[in-house]
NUPA-316285 format. One record per residue: residue number from 1; z, x, y of N, C-alpha, C in turn. Coordinates in Angstrom, 1 decimal, always signed. Example, Ala and Ser with C-alpha at 12.3 -4.5 7.8 and 13.67 -1.06 7.14 Angstrom:
BEGIN
node pos: 1; nup: +7.8; neast: +13.2; nnorth: -5.7; caup: +7.8; caeast: +12.3; canorth: -4.5; cup: +7.8; ceast: +13.2; cnorth: -3.3
node pos: 2; nup: +7.1; neast: +12.8; nnorth: -2.2; caup: +7.1; caeast: +13.7; canorth: -1.1; cup: +7.9; ceast: +12.9; cnorth: +0.0
//
This chain:
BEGIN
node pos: 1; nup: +0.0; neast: +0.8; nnorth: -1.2; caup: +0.0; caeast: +0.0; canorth: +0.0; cup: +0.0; ceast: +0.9; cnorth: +1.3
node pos: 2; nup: +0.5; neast: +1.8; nnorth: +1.3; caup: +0.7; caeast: +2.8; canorth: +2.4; cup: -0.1; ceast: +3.5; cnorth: +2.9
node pos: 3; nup: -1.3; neast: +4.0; nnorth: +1.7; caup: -2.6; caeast: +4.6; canorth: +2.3; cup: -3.3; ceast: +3.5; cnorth: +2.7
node pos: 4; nup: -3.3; neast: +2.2; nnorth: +1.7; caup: -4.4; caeast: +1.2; canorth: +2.8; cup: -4.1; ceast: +1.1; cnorth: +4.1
node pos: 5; nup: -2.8; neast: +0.9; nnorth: +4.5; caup: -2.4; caeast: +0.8; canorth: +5.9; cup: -2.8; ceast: +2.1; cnorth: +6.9
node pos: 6; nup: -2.9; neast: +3.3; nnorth: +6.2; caup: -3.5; caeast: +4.4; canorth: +6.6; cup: -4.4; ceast: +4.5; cnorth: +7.1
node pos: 7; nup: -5.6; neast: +3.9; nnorth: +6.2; caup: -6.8; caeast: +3.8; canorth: +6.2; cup: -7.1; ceast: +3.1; cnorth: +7.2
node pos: 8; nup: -6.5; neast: +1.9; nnorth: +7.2; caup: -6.7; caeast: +0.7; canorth: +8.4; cup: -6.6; ceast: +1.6; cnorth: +9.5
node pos: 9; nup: -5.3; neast: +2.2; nnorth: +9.9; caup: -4.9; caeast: +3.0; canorth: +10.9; cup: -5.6; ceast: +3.8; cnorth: +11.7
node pos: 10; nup: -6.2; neast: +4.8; nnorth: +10.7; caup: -7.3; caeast: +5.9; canorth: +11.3; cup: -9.0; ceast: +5.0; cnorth: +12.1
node pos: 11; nup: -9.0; neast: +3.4; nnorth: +11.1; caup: -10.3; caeast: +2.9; canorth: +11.4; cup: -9.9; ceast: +2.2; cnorth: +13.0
node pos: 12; nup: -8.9; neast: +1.6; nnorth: +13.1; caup: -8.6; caeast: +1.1; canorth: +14.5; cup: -8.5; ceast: +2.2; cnorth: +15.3
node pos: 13; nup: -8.0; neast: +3.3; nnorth: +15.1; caup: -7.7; caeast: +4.4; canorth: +16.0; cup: -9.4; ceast: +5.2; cnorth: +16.6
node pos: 14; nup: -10.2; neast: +5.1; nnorth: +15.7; caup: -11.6; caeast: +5.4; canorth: +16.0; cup: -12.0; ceast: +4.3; cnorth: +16.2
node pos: 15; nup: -12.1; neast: +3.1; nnorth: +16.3; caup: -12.6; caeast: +2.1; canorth: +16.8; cup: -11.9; ceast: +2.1; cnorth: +18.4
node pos: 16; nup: -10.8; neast: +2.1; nnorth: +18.4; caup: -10.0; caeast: +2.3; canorth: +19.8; cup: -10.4; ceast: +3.3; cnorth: +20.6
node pos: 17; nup: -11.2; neast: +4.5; nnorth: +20.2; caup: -11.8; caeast: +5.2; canorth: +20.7; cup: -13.1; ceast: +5.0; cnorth: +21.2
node pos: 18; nup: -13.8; neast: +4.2; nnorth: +20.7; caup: -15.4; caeast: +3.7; canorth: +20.4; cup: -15.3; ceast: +2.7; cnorth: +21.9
node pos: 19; nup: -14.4; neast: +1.7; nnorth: +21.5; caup: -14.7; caeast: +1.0; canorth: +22.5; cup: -14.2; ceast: +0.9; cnorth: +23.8
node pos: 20; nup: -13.0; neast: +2.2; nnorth: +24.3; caup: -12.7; caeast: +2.6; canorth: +25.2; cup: -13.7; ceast: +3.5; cnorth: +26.1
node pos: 21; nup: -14.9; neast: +4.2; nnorth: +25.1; caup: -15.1; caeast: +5.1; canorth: +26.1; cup: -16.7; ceast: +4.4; cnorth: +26.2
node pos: 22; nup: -17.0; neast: +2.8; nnorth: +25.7; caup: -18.5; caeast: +2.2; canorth: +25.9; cup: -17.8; ceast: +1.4; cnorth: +27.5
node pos: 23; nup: -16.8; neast: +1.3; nnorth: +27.5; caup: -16.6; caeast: +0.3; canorth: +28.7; cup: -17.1; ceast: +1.0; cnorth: +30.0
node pos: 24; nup: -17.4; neast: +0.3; nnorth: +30.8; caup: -17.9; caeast: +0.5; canorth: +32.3; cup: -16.4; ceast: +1.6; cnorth: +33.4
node pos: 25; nup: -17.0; neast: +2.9; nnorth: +33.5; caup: -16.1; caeast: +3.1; canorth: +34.8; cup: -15.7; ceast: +2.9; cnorth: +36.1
node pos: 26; nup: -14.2; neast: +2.8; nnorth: +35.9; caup: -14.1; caeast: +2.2; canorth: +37.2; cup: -13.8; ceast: +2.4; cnorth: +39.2
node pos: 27; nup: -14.3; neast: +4.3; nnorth: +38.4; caup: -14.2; caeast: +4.6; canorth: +39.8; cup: -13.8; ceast: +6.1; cnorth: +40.0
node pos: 28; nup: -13.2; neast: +6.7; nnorth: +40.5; caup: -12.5; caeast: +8.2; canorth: +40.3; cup: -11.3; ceast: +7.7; cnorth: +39.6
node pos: 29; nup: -10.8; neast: +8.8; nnorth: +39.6; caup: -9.2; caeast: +9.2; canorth: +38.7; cup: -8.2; ceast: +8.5; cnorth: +39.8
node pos: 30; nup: -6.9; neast: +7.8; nnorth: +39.0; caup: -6.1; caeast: +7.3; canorth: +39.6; cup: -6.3; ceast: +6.5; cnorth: +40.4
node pos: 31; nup: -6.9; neast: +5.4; nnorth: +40.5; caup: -7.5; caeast: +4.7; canorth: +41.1; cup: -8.2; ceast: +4.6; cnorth: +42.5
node pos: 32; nup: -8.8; neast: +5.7; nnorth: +42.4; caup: -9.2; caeast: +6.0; canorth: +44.1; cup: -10.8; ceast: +6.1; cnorth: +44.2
node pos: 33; nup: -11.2; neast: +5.3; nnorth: +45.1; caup: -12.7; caeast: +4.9; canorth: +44.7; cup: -13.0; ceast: +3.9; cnorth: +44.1
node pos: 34; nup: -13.9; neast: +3.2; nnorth: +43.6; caup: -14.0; caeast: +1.8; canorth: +42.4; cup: -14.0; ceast: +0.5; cnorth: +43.7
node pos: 35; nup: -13.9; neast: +0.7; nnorth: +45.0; caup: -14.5; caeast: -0.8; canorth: +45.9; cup: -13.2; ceast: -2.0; cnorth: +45.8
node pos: 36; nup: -13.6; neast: -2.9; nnorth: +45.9; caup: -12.9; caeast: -4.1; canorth: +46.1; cup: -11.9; ceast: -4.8; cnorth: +44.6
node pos: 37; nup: -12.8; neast: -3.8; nnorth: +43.3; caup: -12.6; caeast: -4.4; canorth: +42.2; cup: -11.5; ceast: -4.1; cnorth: +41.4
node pos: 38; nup: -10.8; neast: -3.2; nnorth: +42.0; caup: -9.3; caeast: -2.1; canorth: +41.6; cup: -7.7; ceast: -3.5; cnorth: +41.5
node pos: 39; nup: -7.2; neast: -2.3; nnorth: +41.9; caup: -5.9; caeast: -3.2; canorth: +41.8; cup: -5.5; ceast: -3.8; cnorth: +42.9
node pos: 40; nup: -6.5; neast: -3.5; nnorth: +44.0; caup: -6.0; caeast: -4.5; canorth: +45.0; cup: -6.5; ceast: -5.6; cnorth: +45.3
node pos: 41; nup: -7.6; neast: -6.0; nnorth: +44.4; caup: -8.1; caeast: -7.1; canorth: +44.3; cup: -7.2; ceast: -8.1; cnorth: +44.0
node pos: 42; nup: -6.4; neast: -7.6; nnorth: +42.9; caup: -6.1; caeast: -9.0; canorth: +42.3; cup: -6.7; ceast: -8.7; cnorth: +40.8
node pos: 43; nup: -6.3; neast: -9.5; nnorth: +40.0; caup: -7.1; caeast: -9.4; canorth: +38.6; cup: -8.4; ceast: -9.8; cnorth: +38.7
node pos: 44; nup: -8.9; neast: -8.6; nnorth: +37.8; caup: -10.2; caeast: -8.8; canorth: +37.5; cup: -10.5; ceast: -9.8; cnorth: +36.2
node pos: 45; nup: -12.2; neast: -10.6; nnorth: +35.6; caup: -12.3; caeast: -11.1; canorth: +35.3; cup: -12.1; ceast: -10.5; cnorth: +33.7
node pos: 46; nup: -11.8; neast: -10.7; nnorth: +32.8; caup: -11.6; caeast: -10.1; canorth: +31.3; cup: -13.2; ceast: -10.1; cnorth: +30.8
node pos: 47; nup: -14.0; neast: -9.0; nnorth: +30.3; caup: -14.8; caeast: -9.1; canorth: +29.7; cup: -14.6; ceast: -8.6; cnorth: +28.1
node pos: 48; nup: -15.8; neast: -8.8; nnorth: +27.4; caup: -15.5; caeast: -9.0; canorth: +26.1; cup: -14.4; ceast: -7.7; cnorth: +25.3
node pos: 49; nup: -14.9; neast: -6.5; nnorth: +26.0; caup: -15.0; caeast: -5.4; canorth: +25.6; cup: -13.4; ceast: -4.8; cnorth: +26.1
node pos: 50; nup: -12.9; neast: -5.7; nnorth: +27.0; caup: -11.5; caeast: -5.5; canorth: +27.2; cup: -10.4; ceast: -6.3; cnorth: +26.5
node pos: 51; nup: -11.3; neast: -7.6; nnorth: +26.1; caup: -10.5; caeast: -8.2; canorth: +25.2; cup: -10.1; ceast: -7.3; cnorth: +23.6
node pos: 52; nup: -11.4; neast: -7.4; nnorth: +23.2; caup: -11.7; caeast: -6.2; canorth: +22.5; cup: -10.4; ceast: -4.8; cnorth: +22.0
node pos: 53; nup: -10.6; neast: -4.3; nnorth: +23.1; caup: -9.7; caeast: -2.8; canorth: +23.6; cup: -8.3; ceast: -3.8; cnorth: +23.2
node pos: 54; nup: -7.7; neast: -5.0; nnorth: +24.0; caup: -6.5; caeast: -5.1; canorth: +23.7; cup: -6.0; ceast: -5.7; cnorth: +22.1
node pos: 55; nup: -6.7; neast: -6.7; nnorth: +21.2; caup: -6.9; caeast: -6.7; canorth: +20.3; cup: -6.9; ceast: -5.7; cnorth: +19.4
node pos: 56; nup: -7.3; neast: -4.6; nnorth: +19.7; caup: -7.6; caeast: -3.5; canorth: +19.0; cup: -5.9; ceast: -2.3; cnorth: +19.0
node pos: 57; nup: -5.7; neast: -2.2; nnorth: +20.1; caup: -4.4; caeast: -1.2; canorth: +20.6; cup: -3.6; ceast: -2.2; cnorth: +19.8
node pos: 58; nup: -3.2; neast: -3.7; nnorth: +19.8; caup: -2.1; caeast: -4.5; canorth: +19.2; cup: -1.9; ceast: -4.2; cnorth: +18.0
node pos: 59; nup: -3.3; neast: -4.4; nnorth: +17.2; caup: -3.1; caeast: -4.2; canorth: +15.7; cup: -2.8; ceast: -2.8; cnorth: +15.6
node pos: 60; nup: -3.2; neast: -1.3; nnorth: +16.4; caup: -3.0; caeast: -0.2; canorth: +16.2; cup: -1.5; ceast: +0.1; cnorth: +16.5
node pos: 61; nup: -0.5; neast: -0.6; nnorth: +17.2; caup: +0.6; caeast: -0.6; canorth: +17.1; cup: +1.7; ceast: -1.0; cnorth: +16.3
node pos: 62; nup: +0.9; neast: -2.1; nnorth: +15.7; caup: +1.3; caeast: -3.0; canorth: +14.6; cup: +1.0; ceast: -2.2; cnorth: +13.2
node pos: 63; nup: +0.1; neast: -0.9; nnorth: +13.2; caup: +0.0; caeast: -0.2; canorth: +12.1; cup: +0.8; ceast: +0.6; cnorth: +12.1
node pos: 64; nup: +1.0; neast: +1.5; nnorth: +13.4; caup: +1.7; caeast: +2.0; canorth: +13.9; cup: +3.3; ceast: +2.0; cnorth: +13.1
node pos: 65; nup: +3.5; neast: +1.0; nnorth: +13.9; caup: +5.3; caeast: +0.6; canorth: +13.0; cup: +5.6; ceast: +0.2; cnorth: +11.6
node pos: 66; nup: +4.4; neast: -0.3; nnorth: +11.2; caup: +4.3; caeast: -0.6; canorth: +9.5; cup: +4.2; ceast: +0.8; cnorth: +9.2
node pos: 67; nup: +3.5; neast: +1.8; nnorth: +9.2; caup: +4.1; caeast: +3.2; canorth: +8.6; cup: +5.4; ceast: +4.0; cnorth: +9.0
node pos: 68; nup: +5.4; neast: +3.3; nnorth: +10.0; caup: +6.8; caeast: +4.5; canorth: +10.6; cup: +8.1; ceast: +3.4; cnorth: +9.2
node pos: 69; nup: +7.9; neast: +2.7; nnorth: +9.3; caup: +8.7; caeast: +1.8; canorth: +8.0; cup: +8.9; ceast: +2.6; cnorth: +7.1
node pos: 70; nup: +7.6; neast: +2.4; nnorth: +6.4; caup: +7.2; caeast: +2.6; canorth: +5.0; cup: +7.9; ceast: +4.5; cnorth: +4.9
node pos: 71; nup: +7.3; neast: +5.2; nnorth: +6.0; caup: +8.1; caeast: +6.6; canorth: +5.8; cup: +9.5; ceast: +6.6; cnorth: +6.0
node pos: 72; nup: +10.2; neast: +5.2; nnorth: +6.9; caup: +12.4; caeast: +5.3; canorth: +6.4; cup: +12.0; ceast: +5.0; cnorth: +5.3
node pos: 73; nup: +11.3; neast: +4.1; nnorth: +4.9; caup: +11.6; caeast: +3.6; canorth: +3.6; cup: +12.1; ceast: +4.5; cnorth: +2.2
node pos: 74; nup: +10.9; neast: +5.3; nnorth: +2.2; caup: +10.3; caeast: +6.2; canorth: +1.4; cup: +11.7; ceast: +7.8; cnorth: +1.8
node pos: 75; nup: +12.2; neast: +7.7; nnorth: +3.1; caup: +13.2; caeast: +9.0; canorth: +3.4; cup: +14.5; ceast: +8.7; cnorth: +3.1
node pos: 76; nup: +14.8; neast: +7.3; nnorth: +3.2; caup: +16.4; caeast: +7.3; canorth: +3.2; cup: +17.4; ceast: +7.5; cnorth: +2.3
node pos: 77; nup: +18.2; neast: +7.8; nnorth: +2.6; caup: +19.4; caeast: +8.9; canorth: +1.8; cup: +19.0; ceast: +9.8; cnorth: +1.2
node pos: 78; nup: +17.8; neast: +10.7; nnorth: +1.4; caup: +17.3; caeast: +12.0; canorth: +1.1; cup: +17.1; ceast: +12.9; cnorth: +2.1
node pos: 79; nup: +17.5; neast: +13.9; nnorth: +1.5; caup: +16.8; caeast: +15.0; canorth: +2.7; cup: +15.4; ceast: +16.1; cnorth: +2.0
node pos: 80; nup: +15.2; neast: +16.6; nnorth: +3.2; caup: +14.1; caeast: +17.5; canorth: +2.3; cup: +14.4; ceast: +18.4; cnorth: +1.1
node pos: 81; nup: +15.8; neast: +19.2; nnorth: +0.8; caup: +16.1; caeast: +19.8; canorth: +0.1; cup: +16.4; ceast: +18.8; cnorth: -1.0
node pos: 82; nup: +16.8; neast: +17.9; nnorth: -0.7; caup: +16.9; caeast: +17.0; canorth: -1.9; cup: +15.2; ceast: +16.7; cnorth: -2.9
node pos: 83; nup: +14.0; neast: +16.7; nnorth: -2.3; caup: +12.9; caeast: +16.7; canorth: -2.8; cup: +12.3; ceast: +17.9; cnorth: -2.9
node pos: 84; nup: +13.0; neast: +19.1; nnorth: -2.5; caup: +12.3; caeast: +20.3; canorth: -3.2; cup: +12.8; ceast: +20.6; cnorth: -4.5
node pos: 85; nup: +13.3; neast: +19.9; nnorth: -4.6; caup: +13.5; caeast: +19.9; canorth: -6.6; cup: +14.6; ceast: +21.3; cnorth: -7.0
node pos: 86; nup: +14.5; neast: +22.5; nnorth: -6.3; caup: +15.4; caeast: +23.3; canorth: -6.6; cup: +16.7; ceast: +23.7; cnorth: -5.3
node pos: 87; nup: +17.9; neast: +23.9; nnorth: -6.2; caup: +18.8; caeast: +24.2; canorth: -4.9; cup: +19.2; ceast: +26.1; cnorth: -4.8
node pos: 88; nup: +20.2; neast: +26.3; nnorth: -3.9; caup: +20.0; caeast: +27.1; canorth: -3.3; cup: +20.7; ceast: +28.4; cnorth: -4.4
node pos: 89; nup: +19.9; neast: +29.5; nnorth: -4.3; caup: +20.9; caeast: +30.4; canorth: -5.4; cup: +21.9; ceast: +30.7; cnorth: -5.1
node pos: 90; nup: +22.7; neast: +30.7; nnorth: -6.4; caup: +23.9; caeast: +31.4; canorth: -6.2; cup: +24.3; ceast: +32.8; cnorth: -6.2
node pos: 91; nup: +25.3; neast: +33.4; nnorth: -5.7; caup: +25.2; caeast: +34.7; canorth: -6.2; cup: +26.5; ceast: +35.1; cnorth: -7.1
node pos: 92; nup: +26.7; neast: +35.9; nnorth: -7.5; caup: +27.4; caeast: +35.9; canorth: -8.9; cup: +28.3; ceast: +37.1; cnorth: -8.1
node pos: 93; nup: +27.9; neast: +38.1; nnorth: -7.5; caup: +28.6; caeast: +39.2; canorth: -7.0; cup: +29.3; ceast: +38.4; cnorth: -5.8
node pos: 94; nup: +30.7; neast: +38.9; nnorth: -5.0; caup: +31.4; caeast: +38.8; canorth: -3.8; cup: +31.1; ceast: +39.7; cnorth: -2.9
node pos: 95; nup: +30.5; neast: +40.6; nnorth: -3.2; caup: +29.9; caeast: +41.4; canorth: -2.2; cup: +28.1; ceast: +42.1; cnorth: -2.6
node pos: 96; nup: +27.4; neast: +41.1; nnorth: -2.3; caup: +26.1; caeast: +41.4; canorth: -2.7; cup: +25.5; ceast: +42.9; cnorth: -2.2
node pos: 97; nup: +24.2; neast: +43.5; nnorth: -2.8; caup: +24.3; caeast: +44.8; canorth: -2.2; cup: +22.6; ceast: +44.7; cnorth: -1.2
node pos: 98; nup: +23.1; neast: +45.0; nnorth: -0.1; caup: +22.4; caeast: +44.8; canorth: +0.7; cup: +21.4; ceast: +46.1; cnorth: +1.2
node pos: 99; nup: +19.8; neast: +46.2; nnorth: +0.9; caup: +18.8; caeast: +47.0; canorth: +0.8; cup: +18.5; ceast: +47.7; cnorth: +1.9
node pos: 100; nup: +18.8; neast: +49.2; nnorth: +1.2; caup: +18.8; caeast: +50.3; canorth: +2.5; cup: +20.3; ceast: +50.8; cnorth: +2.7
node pos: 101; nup: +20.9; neast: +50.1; nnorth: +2.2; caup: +22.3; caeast: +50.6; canorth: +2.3; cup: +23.2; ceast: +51.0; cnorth: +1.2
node pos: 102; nup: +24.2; neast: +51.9; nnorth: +1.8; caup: +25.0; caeast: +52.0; canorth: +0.3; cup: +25.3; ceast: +51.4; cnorth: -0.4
node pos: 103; nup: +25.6; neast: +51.2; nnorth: -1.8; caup: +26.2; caeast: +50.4; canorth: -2.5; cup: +27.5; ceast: +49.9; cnorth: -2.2
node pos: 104; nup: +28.3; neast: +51.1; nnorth: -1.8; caup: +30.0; caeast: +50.4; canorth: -1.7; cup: +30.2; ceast: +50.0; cnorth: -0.3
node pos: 105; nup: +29.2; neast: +49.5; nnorth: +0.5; caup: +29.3; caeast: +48.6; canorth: +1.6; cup: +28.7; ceast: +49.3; cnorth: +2.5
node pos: 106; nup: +29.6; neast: +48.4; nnorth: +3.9; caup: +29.4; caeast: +48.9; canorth: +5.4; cup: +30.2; ceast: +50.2; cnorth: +5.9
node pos: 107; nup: +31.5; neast: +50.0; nnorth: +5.1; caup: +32.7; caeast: +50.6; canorth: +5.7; cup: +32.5; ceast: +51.9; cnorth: +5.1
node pos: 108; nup: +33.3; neast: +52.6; nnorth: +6.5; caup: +33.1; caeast: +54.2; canorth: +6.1; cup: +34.4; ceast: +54.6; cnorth: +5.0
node pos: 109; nup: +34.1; neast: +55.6; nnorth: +4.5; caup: +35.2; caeast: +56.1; canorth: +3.4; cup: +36.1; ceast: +56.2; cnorth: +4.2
node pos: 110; nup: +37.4; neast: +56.5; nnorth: +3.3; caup: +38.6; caeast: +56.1; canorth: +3.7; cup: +38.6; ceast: +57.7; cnorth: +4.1
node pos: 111; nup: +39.6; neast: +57.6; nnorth: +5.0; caup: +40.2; caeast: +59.0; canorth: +5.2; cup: +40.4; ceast: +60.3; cnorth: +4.4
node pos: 112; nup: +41.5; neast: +60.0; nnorth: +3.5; caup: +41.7; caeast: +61.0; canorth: +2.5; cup: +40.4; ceast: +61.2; cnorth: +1.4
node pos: 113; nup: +39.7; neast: +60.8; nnorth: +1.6; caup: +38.5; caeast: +61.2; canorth: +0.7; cup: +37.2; ceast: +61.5; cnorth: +1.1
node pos: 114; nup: +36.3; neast: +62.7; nnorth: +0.3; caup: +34.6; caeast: +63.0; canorth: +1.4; cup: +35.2; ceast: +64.3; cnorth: +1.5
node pos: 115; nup: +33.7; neast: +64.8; nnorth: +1.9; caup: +33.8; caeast: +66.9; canorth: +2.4; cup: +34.2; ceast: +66.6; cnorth: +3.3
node pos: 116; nup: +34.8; neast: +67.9; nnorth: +4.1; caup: +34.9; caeast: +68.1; canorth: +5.6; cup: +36.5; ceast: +68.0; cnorth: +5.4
node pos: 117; nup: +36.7; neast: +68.5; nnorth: +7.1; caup: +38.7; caeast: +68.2; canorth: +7.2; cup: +38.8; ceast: +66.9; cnorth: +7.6
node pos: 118; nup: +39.9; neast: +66.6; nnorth: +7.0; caup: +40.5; caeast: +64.8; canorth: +7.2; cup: +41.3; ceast: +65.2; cnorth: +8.6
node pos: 119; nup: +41.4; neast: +66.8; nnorth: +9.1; caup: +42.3; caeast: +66.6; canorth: +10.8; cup: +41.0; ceast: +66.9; cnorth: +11.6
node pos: 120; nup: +39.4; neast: +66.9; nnorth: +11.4; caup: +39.1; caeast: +67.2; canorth: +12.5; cup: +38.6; ceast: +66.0; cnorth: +13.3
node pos: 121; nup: +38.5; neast: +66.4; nnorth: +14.7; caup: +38.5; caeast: +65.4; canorth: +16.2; cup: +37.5; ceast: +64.7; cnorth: +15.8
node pos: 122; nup: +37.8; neast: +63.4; nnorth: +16.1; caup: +37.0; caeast: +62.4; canorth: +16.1; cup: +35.9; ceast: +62.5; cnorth: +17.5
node pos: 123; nup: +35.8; neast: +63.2; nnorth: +18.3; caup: +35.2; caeast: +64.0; canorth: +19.6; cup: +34.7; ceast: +65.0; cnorth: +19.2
node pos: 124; nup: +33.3; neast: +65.3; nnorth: +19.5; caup: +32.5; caeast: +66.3; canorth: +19.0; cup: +33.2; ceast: +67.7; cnorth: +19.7
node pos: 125; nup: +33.0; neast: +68.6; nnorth: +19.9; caup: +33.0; caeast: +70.1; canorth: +20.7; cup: +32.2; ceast: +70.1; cnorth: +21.8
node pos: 126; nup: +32.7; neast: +70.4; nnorth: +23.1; caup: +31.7; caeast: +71.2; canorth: +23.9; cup: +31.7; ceast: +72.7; cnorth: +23.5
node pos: 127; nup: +30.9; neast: +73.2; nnorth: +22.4; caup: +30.4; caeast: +74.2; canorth: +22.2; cup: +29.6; ceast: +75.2; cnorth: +23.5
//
């Protein structure tokens, strides 16, 4: 049911195109230009092709909301991770080992252990 409504959809939506751009122009942009027959006339007379156009935008609105439906319909009480079928790995280690780096972490060795003297200055030498 959802693709026919689709289908419908796309055909009004190029039809709403068709018969928007056969209608007569009405002047420059924003209404400036177009004579006596603008908005300060007063309403103009409906011809077929505007009947048409509104006819046309209604049901395209009306398709409009029939899909936006059909996709709550089709979403509710799911999320996307719920429809990608697999969840998230676990890891089995407490401290995973992270590439490029040492194995036994971030942290520097402990004091009493490693070459070098455990008293020399944490400040290099002015040599």
């Amino acid at each position: 049911m959802e693709n026919v409504v689709l289908i419908i959809h796309l055909l009004l939506a190029l039809s709403l195109i068709g018969v928007v751009l056969l209608q007569r122009s009405e002047g420059g942009g924003l209404g400036m230009g177009g004579g006596g027959s603008g908005a300060m006339a007063g309403r103009s007379a409906a011809t077929p092709l505007g009947k048409l156009t509104w006819v046309l935008a209604i049901a395209f609105i009306c398709t409009s909301l029939t899909l936006t439906i059909f996709a709550a319909a089709n979403a509710s009480g799911s999320s996307i991770m719920d429809r990608l079928g697999g969840s998230a790995p676990v890891e089995d280690s407490a401290d995973p080992a992270v590439p490029g780096l040492p194995a036994d972490g971030l942290l520097p060795p402990p004091s009493g252990s490693g070459s070098g003297d455990a008293d020399a200055p944490l400040v290099p030498r002015a040599d």
